[in-house]
C-alpha positions as CSV (number, residue, x, y, z in Angstrom):
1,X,0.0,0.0,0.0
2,X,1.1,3.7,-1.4
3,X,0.8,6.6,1.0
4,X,0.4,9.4,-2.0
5,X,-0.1,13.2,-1.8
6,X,-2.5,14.7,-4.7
7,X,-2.1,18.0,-4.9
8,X,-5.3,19.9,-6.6
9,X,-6.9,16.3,-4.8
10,X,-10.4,18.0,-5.3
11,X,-10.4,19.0,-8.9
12,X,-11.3,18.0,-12.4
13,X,-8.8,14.8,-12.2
14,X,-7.8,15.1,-8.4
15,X,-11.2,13.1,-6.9
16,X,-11.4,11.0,-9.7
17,X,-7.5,9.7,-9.1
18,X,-8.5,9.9,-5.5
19,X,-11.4,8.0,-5.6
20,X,-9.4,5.1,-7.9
21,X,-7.0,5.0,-5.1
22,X,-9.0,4.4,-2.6
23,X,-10.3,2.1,-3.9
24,X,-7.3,0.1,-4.3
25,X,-6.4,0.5,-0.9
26,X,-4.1,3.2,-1.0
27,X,-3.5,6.1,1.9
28,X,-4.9,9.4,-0.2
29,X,-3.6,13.0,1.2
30,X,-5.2,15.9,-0.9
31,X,-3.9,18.5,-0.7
32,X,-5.6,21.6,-1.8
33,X,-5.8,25.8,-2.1
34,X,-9.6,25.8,-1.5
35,X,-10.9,21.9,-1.4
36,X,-14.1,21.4,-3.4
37,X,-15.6,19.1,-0.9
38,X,-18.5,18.5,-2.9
39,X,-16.7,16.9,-5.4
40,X,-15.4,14.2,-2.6
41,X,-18.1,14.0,-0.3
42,X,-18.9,10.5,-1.3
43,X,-15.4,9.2,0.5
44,X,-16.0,10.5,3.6
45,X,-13.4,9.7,5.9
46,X,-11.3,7.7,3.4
47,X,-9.2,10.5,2.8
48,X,-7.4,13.0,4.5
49,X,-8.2,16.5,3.3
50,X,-5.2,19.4,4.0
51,X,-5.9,23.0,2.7
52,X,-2.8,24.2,1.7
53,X,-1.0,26.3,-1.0
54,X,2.1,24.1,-3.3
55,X,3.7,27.7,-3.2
56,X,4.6,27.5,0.6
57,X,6.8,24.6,1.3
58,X,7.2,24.3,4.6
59,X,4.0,23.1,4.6
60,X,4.5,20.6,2.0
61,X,7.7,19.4,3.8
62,X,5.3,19.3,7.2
63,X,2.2,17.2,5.2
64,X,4.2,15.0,3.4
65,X,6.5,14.0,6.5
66,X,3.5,13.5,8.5
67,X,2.1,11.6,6.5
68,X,4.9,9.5,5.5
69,X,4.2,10.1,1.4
70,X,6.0,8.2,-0.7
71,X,4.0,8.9,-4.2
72,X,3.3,12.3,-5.4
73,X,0.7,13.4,-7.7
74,X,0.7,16.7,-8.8
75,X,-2.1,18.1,-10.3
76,X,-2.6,21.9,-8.9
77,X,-2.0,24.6,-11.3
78,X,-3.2,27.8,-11.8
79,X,-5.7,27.5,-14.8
80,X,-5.6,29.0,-18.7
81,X,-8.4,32.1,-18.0
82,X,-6.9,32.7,-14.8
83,X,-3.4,33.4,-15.8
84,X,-4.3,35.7,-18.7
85,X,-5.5,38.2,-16.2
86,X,-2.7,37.4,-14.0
87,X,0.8,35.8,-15.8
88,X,3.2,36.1,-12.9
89,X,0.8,34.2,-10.8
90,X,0.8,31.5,-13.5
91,X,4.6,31.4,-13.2
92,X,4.3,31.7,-9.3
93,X,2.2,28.7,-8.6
94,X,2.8,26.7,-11.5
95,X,6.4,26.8,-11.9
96,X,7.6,27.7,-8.0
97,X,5.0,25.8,-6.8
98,X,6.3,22.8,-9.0
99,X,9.5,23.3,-7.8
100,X,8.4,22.6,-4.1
101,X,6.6,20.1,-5.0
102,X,10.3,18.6,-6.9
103,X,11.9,19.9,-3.8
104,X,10.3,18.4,-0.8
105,X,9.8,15.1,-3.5
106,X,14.0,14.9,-3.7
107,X,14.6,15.7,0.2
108,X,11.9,13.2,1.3
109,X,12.9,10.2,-0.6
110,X,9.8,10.1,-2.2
111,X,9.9,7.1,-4.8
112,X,7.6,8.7,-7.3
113,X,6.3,12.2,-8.4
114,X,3.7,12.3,-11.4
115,X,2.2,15.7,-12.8
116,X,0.7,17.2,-15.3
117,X,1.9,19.5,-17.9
118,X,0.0,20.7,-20.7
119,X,-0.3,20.6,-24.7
120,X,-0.6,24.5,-24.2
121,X,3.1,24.5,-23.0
122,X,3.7,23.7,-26.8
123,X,3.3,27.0,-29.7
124,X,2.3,26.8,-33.1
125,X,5.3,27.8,-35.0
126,X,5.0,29.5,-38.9
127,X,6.1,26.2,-40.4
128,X,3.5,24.2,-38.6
129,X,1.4,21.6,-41.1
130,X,-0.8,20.3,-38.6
131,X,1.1,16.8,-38.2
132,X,0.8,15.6,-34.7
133,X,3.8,16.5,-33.0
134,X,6.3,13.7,-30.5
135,X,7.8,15.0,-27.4
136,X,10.7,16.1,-29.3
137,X,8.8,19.3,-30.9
138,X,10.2,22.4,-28.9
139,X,8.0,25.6,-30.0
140,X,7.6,27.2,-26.7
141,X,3.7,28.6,-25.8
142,X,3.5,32.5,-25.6
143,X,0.7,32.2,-23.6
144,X,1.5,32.5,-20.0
145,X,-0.4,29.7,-19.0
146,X,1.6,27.9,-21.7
147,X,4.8,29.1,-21.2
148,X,4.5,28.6,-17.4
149,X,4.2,24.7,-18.0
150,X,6.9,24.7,-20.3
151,X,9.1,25.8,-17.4
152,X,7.7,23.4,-15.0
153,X,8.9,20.9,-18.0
154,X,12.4,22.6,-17.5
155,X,12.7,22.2,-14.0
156,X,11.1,19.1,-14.0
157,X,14.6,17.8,-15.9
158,X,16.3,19.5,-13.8
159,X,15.3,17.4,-10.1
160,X,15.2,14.3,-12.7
161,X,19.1,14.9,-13.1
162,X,19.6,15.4,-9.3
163,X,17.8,11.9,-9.0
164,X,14.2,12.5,-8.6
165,X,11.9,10.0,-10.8
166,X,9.5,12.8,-11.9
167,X,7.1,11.9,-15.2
168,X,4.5,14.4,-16.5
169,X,1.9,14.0,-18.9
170,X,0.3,16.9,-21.2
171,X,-3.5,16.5,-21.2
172,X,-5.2,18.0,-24.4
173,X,-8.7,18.0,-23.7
174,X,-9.2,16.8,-20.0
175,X,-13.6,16.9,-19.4
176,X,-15.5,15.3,-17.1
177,X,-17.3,16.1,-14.0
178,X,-16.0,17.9,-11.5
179,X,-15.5,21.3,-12.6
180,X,-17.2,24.1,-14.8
181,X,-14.2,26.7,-15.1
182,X,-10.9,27.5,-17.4
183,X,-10.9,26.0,-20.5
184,X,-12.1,22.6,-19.7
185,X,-15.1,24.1,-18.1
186,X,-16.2,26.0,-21.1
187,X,-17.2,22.1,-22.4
188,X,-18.4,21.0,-19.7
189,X,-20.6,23.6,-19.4
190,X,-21.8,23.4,-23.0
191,X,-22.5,19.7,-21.9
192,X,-24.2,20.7,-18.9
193,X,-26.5,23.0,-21.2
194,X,-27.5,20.6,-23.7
195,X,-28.5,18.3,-20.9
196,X,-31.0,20.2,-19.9
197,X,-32.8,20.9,-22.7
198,X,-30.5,24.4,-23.6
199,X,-29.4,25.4,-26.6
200,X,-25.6,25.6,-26.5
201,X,-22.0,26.0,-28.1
202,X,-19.6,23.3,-28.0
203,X,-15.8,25.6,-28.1
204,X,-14.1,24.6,-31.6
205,X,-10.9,23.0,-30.9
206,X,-7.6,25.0,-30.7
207,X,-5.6,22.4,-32.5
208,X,-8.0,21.9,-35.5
209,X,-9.2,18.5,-34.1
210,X,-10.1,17.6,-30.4
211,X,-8.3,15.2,-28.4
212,X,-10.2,14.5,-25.6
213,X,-9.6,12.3,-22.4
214,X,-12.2,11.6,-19.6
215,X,-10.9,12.4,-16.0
216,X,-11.7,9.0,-15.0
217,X,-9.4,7.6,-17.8
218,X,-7.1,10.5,-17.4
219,X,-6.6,9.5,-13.6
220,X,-6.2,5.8,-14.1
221,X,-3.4,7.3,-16.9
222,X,-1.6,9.1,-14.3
223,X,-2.1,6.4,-11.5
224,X,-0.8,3.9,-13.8
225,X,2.5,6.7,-14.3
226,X,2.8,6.7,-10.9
227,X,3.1,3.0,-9.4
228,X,3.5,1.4,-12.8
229,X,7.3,0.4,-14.1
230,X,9.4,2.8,-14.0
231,X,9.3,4.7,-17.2
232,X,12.5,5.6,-19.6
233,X,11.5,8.8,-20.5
234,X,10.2,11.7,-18.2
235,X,7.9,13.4,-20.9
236,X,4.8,12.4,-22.3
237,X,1.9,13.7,-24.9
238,X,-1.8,12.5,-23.8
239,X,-2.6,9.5,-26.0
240,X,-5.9,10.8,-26.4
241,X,-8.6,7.3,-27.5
242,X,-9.4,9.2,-30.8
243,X,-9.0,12.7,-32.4
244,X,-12.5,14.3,-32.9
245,X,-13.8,17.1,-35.7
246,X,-15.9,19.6,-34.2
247,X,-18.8,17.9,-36.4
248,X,-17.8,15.2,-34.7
249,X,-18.9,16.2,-31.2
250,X,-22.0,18.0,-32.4
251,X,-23.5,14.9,-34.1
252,X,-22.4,12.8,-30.4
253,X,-24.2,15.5,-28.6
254,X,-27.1,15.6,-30.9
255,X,-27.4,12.2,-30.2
256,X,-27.2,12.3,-26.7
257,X,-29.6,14.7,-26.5
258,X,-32.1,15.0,-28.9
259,X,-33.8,18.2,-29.9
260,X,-31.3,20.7,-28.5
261,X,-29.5,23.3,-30.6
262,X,-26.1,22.8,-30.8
263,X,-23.6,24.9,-32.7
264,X,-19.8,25.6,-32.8
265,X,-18.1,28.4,-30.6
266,X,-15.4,30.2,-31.7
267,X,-12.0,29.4,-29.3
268,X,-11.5,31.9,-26.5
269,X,-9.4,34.4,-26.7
270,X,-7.1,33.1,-23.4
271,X,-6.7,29.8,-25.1
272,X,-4.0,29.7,-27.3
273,X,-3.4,27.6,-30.7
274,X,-1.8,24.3,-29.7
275,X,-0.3,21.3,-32.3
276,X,-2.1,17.8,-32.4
277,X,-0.1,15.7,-30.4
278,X,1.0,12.0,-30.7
279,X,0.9,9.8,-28.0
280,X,2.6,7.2,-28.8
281,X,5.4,7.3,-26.8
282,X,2.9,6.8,-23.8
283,X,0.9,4.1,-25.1
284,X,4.3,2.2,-25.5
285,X,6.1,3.0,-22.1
286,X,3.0,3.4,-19.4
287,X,0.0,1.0,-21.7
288,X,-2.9,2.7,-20.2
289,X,-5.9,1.8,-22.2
290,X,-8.7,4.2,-22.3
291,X,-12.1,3.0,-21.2
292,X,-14.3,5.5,-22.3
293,X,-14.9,6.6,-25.8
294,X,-15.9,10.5,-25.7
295,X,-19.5,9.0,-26.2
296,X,-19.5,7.3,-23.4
297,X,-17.9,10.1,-21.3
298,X,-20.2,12.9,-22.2
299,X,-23.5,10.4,-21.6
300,X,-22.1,9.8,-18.3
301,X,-21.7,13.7,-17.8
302,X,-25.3,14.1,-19.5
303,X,-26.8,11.5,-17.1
304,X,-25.1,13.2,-14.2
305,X,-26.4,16.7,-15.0
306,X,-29.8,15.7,-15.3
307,X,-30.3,13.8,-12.2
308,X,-29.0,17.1,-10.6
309,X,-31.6,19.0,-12.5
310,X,-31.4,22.7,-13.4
């Protein structure tokens, strides 16, 4: 049995990882800024919930030692809308606050650390064809929320010379229950619209093409990261189950809910143009196999909404 710190333990991915290891009979500390309890309720005291900020580590140090943590999973960040009204907080929590994370990781002897990057650390440069990209592509994001990432990328190396083993993954299009903010909570509010009964826009994709992940499959990828072999490389692109047209996802949410006006929303302006990814390279070295087709996913998500009502 793993004693593991989640960090962002009540968000979009951060209950549903929970919640997985739990159930396998794993210690779970989440650690969070401002814990949605709401979104965890259903564990009641299988978990122990610490509100707490990854930008001051002496608390880290503190939770993590007190717990006796052995697995990290890092999944607080400071979010796309957020950190185009505010970059140097971006940079603040997601690449300092990294780097605490790395930090009390190294001096703990903490066997594993897991987090997630982003496909937004990654620009589109002029000669960009729309190939998918590997992990060798290295056009930096000039978004801050972007750019912040792609330093946690950096410094992530960094603690992985010095010893730590520290693996991050760059989620596309993470949905799911959970949360209706940032960029990821533009579609799941769309979703949560067409549900009941509202006519809706579904946010075109940034990449030309969607590549969506459910947080339940995006948690058992991460999980899977984090006490599966160890990994040779320390980088990974999402390997998303398919890549989706925006027709694509109107005619799955037409038929998902029928009789509700759906149409295509232009991108917004805080989230930047991003490359197709290929994620090869993790469905050879971690073999995580999605479960849920985005079908599947948003009629979970549709069921959900509905039984909540208006």
């Amino acid at each position: 049995m793993a004693s593991i710190l989640i960090t962002g333990g009540t968000g979009l991915i951060g209950w549903c990882a929970a919640e997985a290891l739990v159930e396998q009979g794993h210690r779970v500390v989440v650690y969070d800024l401002k814990p949605n309890i709401a979104n965890i309720a259903h564990f009641g005291e299988r978990v122990t919930v610490v509100s707490g900020d990854v930008t001051d580590l002496p608390k880290l140090l503190h939770v993590m030692r007190q717990n006796a943590v052995d697995h990290v999973l890092h999944l607080a960040a400071f979010i796309t809308d957020q950190a185009k009204l505010d970059p140097a907080g971006a940079f603040k929590v997601n690449a300092v606050g990294s780097a605490n994370i790395f930090d009390a990781a190294l001096a703990l002897d903490v066997r594993r650390v897991v987090w997630t990057s982003s496909v937004v650390a990654l620009g589109v440069g002029s000669g960009y064809d729309g190939t998918p990209v590997d992990e060798d592509y290295a056009t930096v994001s000039r978004s801050p929320y972007g750019a912040s990432k792609w330093g946690c990328e950096v410094i992530a190396d960094g603690y992985r010379d010095l010893g730590l083993d520290v693996v991050g993954i760059r989620p596309a299009l993470s949905y799911g229950l959970g949360r209706l903010t940032g960029g990821t909570g533009v579609f799941n509010n769309a979703i949560r619209e067409a549900a009941l009964g509202r006519a809706t826009g579904i946010m075109a994709s940034p990449s030309g093409l969607h590549q969506p992940m459910y947080n339940r499959d995006m948690a058992g990828l991460l999980i899977e990261a984090m006490l599966g072999p160890k990994t040779e490389h320390a980088i990974f692109n999402v390997p998303a189950e398919h890549d989706y047209s925006d027709t694509e996802i109107l005619e799955i949410v037409r038929r998902l809910c029928p009789g509700v006006a759906v149409h295509t929303d232009p991108v917004p302006a805080y989230i930047p143009a991003i490359p197709l990814v290929d994620g090869g390279r993790a469905r050879r070295e971690i073999a995580y196999t999605p479960r849920y087709r985005l079908e599947d996913g948003i009629r979970e998500m549709v069921d959900a909404f509905r039984r909540e009502g208006g």
